[in-house]
C-alpha positions in Angstrom: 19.6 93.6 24.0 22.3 91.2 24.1 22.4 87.5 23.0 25.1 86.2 24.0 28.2 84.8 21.9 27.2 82.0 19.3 27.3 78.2 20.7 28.6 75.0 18.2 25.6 72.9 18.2 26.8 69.1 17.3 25.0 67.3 14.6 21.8 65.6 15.5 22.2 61.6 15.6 18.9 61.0 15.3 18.4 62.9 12.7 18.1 59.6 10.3 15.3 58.0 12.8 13.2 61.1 12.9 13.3 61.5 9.4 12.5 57.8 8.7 10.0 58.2 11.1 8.2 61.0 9.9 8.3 59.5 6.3 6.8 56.3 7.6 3.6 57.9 10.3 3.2 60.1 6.5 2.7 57.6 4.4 0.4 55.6 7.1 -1.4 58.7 7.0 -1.8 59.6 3.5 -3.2 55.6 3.1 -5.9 56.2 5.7 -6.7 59.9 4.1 -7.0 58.6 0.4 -8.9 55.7 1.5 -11.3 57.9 2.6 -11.3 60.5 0.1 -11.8 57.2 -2.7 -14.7 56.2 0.2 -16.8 59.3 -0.7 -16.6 59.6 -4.0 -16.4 55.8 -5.3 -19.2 55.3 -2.7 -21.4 58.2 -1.6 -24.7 56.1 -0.3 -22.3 53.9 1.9 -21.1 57.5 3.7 -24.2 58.5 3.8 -25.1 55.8 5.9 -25.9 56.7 9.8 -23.6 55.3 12.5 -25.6 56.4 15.7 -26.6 60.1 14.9 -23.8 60.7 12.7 -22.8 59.3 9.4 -19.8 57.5 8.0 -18.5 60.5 6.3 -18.3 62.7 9.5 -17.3 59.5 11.9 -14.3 58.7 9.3 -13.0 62.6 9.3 -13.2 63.0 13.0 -11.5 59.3 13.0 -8.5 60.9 10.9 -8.8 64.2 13.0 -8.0 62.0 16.3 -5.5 59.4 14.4 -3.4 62.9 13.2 -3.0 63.7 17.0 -1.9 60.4 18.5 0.7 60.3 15.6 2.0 63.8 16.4 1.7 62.3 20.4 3.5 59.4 19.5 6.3 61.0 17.0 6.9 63.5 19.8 7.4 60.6 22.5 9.6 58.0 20.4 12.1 61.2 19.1 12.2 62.5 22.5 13.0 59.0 23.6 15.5 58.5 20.9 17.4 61.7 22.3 17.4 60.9 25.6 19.3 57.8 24.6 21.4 59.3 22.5 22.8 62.2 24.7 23.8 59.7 27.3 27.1 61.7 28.1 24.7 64.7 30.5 25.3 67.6 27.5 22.1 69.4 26.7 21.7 69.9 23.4 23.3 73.3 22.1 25.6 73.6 24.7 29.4 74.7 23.6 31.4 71.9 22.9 35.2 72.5 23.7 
């Protein structure tokens, strides 16, 4: 099975705003996630607590479940974006350059 010859790939120019990106959605994220670690064990009896028939605890962990997918949404949207704006000249990504 044959794959072809190897294609140049140029470098990635948004490399830098992905990266920055990513740093910035992790660091939001790691907040939210140690505020609610310090949540259940500074303050056990407030998780415990029911909000409808669930309590905090659960509520907050399905909270950081759902806020971990719209990040990975919206990083997916604004690099794709970014790309698109960035390629500009019609070449796909890994095609030869010559």
């Amino acid at each position: 099975m044959e794959h072809g010859p190897p294609t140049e790939w140029e470098k990635e120019k948004s490399e830098g705003f992905k990266t920055r990106l990513g740093i910035y959605m992790f660091i939001a994220y790691t907040a939210l996630y140690l505020a609610f670690v310090f949540l259940c064990v500074l303050g056990p009896k407030l998780v415990a607590k029911s909000v409808g028939s669930l309590n905090i605890a659960i509520t907050f962990g399905f909270a950081l479940i759902i806020v971990a997918i719209i990040q990975a949404l919206v990083y997916n949207y604004l690099c794709s974006r970014k790309e698109r704006l960035e390629i500009g000249s019609g070449k796909a990504k890994g095609e030869v350059t010559k």
